[in-house]
PQR file of N, CA, C, O and H, with PARSE charges and radii, in Angstrom:
ATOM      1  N   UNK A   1     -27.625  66.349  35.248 -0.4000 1.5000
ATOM      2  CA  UNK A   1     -29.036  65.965  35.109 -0.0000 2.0000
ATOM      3  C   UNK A   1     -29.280  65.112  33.859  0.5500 1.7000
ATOM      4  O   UNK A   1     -30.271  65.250  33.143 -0.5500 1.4000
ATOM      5  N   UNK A   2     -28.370  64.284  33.665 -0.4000 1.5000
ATOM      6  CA  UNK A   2     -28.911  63.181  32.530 -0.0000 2.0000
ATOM      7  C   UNK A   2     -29.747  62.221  32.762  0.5500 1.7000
ATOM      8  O   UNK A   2     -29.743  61.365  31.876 -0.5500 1.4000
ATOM      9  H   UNK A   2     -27.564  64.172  34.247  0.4000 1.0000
ATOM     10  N   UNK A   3     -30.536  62.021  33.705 -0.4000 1.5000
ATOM     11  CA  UNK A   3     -31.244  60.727  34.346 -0.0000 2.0000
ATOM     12  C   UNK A   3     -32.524  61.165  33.808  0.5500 1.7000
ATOM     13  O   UNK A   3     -33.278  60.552  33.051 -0.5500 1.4000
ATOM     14  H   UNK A   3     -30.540  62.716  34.424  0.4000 1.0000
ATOM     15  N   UNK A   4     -32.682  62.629  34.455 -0.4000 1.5000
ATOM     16  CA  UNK A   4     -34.712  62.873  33.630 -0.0000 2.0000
ATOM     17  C   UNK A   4     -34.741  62.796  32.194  0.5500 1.7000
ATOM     18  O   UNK A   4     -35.577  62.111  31.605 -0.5500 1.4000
ATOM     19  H   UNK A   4     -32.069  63.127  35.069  0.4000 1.0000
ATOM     20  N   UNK A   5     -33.689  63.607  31.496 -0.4000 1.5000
ATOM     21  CA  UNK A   5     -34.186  64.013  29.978 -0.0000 2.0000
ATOM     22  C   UNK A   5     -33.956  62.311  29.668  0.5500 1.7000
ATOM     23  O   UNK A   5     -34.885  61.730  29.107 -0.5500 1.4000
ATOM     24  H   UNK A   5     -33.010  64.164  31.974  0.4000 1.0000
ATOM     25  N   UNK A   6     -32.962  61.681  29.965 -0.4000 1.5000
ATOM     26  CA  UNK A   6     -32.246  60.721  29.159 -0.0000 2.0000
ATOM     27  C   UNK A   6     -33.447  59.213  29.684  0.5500 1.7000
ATOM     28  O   UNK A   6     -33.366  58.086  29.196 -0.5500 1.4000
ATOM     29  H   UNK A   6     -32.208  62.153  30.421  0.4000 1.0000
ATOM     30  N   UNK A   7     -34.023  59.458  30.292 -0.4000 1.5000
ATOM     31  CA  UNK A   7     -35.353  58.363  30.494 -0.0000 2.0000
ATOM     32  C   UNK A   7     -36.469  58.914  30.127  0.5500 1.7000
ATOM     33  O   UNK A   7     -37.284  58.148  29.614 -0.5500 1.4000
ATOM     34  H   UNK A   7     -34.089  60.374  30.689  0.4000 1.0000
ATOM     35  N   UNK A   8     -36.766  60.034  30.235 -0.4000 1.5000
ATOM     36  CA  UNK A   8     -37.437  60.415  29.694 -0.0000 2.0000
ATOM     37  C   UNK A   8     -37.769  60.755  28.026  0.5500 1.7000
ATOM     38  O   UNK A   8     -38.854  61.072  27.538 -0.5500 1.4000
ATOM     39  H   UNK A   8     -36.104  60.657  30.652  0.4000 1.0000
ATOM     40  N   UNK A   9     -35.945  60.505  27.078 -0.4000 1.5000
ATOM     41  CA  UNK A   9     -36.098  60.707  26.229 -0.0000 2.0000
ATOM     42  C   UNK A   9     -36.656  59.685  25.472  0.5500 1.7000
ATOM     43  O   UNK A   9     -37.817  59.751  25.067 -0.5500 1.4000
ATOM     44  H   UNK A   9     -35.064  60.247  27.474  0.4000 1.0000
ATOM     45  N   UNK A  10     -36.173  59.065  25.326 -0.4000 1.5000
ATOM     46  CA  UNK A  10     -36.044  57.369  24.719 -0.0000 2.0000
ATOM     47  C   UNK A  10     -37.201  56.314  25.128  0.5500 1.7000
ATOM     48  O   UNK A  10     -38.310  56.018  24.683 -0.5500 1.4000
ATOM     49  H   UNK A  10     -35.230  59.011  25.655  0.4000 1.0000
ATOM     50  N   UNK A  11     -36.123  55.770  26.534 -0.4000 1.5000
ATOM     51  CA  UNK A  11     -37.461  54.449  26.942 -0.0000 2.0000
ATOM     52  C   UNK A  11     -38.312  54.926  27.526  0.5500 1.7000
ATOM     53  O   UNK A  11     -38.669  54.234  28.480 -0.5500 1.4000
ATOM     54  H   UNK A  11     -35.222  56.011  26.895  0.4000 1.0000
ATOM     55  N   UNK A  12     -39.390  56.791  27.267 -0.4000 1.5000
ATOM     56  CA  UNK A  12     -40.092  56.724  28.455 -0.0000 2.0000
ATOM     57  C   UNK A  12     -41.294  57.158  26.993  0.5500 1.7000
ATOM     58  O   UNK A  12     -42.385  56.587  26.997 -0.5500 1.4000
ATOM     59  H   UNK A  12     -39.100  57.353  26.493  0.4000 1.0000
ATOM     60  N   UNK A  13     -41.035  57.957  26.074 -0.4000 1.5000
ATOM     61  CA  UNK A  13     -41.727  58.053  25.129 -0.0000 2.0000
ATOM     62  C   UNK A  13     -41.679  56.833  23.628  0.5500 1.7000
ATOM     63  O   UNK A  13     -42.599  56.279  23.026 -0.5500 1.4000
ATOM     64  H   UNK A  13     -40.149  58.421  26.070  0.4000 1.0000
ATOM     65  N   UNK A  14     -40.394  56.791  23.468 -0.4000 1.5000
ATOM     66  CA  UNK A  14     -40.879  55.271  22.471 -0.0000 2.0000
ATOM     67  C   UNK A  14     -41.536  54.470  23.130  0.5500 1.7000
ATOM     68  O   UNK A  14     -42.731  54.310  22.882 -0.5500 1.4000
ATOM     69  H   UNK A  14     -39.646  57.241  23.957  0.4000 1.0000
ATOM     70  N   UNK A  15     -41.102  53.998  23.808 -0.4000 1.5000
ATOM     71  CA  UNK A  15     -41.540  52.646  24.535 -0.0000 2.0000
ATOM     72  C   UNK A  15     -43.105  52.917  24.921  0.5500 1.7000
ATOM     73  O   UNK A  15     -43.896  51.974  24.953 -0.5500 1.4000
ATOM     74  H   UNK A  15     -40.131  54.128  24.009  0.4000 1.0000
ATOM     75  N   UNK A  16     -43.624  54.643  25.298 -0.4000 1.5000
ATOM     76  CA  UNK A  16     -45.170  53.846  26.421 -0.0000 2.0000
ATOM     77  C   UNK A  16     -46.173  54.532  25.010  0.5500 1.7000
ATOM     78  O   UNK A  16     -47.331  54.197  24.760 -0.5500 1.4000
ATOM     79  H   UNK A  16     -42.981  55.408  25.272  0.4000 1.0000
ATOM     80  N   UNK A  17     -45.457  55.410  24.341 -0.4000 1.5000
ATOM     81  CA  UNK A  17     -46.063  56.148  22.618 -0.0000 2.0000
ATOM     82  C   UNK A  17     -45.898  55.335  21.746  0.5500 1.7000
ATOM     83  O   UNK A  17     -46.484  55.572  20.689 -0.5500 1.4000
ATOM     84  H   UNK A  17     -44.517  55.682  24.544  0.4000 1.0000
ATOM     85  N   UNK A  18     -45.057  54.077  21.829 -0.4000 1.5000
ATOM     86  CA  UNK A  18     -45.055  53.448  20.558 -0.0000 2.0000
ATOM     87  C   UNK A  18     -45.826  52.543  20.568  0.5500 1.7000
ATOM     88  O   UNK A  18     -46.771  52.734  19.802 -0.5500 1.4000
ATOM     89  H   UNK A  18     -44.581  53.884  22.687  0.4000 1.0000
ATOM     90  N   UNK A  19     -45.868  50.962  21.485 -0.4000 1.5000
ATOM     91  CA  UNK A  19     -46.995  50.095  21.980 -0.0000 2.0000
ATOM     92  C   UNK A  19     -47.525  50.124  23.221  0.5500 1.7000
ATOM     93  O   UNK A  19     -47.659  49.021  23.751 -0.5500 1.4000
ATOM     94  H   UNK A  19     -45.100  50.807  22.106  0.4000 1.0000
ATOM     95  N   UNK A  20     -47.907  51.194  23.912 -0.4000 1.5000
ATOM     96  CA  UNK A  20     -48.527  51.094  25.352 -0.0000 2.0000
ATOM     97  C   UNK A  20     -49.437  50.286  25.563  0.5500 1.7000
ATOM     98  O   UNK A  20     -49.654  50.234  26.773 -0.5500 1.4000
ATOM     99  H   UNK A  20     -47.798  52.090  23.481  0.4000 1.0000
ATOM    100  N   UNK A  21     -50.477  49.220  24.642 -0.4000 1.5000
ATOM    101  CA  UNK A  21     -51.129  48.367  25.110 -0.0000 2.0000
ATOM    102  C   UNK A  21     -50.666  47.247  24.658  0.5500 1.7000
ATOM    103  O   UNK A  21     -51.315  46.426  25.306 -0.5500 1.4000
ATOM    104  H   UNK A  21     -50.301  49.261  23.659  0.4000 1.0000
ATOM    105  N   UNK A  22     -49.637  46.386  23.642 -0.4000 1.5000
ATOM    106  CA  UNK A  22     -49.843  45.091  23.048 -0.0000 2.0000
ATOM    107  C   UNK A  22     -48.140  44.987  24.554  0.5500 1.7000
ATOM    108  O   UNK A  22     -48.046  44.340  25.597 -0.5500 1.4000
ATOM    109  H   UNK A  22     -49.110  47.054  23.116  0.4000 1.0000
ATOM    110  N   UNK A  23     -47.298  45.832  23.958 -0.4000 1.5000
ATOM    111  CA  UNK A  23     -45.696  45.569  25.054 -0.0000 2.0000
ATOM    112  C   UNK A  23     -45.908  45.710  26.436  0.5500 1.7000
ATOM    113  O   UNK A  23     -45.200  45.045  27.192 -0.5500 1.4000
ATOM    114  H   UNK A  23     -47.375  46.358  23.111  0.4000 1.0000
ATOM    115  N   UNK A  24     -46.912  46.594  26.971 -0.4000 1.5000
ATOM    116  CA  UNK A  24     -47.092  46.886  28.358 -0.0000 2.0000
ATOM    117  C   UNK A  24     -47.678  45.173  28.668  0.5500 1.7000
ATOM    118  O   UNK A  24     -47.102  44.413  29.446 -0.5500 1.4000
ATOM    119  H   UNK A  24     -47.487  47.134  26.356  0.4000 1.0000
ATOM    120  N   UNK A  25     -48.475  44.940  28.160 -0.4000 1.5000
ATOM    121  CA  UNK A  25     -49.386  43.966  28.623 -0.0000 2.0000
ATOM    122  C   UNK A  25     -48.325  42.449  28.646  0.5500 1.7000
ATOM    123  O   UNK A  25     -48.039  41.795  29.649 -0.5500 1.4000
ATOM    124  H   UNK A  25     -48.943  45.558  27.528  0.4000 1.0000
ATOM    125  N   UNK A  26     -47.873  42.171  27.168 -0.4000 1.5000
ATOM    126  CA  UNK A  26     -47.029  41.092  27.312 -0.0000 2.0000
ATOM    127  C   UNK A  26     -45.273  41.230  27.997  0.5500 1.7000
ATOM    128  O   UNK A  26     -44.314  40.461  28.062 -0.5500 1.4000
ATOM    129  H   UNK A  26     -48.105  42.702  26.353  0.4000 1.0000
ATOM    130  N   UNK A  27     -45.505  42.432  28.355 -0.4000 1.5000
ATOM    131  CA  UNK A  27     -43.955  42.767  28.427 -0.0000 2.0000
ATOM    132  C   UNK A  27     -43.553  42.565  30.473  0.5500 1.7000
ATOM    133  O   UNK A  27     -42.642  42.047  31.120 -0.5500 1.4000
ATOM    134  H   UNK A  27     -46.284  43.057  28.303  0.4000 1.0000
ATOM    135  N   UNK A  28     -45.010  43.415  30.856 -0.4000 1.5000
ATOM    136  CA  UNK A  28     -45.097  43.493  32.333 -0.0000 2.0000
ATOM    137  C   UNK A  28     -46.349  42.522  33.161  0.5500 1.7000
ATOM    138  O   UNK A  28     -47.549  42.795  33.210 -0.5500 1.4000
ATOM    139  H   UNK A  28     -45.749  43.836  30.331  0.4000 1.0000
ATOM    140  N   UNK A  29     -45.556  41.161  33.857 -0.4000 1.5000
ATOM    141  CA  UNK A  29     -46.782  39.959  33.925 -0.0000 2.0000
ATOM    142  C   UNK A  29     -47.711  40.872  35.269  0.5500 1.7000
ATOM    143  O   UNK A  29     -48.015  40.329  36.331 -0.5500 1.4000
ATOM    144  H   UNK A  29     -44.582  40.939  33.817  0.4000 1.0000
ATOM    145  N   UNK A  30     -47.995  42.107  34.974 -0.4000 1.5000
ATOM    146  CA  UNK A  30     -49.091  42.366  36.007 -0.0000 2.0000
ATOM    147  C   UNK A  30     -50.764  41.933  35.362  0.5500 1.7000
ATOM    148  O   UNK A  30     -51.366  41.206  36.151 -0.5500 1.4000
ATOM    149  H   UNK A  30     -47.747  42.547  34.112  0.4000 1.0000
ATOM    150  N   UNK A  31     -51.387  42.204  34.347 -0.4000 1.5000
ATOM    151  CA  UNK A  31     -52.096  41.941  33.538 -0.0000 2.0000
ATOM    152  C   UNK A  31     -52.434  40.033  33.491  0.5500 1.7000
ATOM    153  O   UNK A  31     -53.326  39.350  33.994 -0.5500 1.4000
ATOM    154  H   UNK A  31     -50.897  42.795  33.706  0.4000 1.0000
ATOM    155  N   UNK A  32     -51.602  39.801  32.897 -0.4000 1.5000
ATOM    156  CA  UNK A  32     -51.631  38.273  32.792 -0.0000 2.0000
ATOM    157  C   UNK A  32     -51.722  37.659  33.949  0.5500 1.7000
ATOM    158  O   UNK A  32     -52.304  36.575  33.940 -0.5500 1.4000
ATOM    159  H   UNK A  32     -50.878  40.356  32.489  0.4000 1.0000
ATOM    160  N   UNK A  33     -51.234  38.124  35.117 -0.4000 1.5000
ATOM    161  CA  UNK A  33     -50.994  37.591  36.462 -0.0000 2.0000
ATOM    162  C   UNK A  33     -52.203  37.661  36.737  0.5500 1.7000
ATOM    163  O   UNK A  33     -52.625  36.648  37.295 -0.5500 1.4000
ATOM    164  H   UNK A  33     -50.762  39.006  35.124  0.4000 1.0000
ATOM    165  N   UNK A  34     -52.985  38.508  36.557 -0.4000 1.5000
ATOM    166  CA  UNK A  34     -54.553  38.765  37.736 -0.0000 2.0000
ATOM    167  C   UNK A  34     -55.221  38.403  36.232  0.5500 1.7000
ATOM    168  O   UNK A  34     -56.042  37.682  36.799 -0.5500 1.4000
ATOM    169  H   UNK A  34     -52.643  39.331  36.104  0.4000 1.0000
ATOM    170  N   UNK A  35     -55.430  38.328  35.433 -0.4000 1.5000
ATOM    171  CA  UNK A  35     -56.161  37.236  34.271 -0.0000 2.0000
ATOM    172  C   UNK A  35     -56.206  36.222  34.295  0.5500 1.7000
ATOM    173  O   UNK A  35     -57.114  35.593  33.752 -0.5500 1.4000
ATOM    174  H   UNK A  35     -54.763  38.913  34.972  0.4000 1.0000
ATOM    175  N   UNK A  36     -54.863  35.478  35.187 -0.4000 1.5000
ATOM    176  CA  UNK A  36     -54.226  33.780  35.154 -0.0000 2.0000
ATOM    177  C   UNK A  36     -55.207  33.355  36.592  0.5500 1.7000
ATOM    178  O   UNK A  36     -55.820  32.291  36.681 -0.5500 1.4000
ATOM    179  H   UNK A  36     -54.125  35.989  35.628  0.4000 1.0000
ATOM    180  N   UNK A  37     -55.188  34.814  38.033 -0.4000 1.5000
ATOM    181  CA  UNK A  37     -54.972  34.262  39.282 -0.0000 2.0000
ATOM    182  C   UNK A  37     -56.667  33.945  38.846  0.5500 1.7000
ATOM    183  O   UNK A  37     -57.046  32.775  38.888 -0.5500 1.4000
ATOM    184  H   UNK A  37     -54.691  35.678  37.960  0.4000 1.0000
ATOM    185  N   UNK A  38     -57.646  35.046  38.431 -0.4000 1.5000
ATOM    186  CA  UNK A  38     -58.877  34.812  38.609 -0.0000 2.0000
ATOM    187  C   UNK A  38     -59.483  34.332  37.889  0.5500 1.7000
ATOM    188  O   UNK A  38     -60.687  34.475  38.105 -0.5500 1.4000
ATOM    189  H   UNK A  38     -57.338  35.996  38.396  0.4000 1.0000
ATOM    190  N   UNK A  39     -59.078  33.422  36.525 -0.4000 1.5000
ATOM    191  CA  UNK A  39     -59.377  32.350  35.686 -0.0000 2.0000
ATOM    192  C   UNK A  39     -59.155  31.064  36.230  0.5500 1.7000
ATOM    193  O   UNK A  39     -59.927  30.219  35.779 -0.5500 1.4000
ATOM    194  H   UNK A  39     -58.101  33.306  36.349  0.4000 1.0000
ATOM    195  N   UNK A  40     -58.539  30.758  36.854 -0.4000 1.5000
ATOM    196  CA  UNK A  40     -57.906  29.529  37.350 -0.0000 2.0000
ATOM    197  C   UNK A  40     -58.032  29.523  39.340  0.5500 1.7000
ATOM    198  O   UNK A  40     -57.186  30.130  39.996 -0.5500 1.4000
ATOM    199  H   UNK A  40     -57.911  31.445  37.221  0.4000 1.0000
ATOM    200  N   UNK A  41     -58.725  29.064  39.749 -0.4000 1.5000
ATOM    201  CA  UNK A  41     -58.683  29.315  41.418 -0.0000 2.0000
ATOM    202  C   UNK A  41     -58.118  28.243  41.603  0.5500 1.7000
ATOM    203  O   UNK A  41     -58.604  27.153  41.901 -0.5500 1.4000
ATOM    204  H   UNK A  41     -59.413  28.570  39.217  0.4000 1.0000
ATOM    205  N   UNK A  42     -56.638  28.662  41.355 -0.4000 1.5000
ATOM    206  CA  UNK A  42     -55.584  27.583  42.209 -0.0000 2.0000
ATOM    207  C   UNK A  42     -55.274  27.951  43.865  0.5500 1.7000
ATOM    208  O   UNK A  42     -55.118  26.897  44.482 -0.5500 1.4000
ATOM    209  H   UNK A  42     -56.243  29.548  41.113  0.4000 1.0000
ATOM    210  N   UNK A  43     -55.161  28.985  44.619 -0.4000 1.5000
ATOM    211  CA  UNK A  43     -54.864  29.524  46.163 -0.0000 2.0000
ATOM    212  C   UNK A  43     -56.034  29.302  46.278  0.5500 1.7000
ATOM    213  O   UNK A  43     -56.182  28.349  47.043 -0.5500 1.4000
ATOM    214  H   UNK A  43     -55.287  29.841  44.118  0.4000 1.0000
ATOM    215  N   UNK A  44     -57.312  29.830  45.780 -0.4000 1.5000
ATOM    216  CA  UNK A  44     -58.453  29.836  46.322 -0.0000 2.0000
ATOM    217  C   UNK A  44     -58.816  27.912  46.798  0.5500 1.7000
ATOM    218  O   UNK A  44     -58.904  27.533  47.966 -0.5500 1.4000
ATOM    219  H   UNK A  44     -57.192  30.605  45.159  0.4000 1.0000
ATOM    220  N   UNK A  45     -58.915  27.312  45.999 -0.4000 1.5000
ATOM    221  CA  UNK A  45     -59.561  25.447  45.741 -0.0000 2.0000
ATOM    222  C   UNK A  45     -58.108  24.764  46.679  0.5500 1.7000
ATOM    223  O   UNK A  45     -58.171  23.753  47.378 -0.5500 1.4000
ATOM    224  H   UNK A  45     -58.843  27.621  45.050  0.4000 1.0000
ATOM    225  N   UNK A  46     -57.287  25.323  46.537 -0.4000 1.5000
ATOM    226  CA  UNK A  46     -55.940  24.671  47.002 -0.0000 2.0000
ATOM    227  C   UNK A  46     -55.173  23.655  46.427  0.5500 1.7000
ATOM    228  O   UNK A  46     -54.110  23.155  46.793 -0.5500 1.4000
ATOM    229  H   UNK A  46     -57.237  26.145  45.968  0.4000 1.0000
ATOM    230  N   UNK A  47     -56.061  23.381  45.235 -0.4000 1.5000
ATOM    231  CA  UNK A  47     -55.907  21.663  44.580 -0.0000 2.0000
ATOM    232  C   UNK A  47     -55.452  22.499  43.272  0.5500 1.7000
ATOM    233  O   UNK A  47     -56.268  23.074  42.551 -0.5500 1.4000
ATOM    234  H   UNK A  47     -56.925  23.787  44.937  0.4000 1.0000
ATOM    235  N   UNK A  48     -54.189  22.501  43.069 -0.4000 1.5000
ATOM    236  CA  UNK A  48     -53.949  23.286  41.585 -0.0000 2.0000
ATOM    237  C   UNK A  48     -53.535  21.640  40.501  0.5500 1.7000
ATOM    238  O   UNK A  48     -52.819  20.742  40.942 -0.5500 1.4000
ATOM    239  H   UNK A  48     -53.526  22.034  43.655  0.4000 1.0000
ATOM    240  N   UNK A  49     -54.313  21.607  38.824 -0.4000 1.5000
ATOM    241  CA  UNK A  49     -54.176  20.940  38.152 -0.0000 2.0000
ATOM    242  C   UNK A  49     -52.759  21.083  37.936  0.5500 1.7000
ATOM    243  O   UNK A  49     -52.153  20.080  37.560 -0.5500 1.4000
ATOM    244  H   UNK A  49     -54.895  22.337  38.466  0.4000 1.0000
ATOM    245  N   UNK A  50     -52.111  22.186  38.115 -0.4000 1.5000
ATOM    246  CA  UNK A  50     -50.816  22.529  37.456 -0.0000 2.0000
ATOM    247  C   UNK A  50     -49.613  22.218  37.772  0.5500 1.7000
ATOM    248  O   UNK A  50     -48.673  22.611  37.081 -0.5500 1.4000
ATOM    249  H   UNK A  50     -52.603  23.001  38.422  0.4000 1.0000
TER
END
């Protein structure tokens, strides 16, 4: 049983106890993705500047 303690030890408490909002956010593009999709209506207009 090294898989629970040993994720659970390390990357499951440093990592979400140490920066859970500045690393979650820049670390995982879910955030930025739906900030980018509904700032910018590129699928929606069809005509993307980008």
């Amino acid at each position: 049983m090294p898989l629970p303690p040993f994720s659970v030890s390390l990357p499951a408490l440093p990592i979400n106890v140490s920066l859970p909002a500045r690393p979650l956010r820049l670390s995982l593009p879910a955030p930025p993705a739906r900030l980018l999709l509904p700032a910018l209506p590129v699928p929606e207009n069809g005509e993307a500047p980008v």
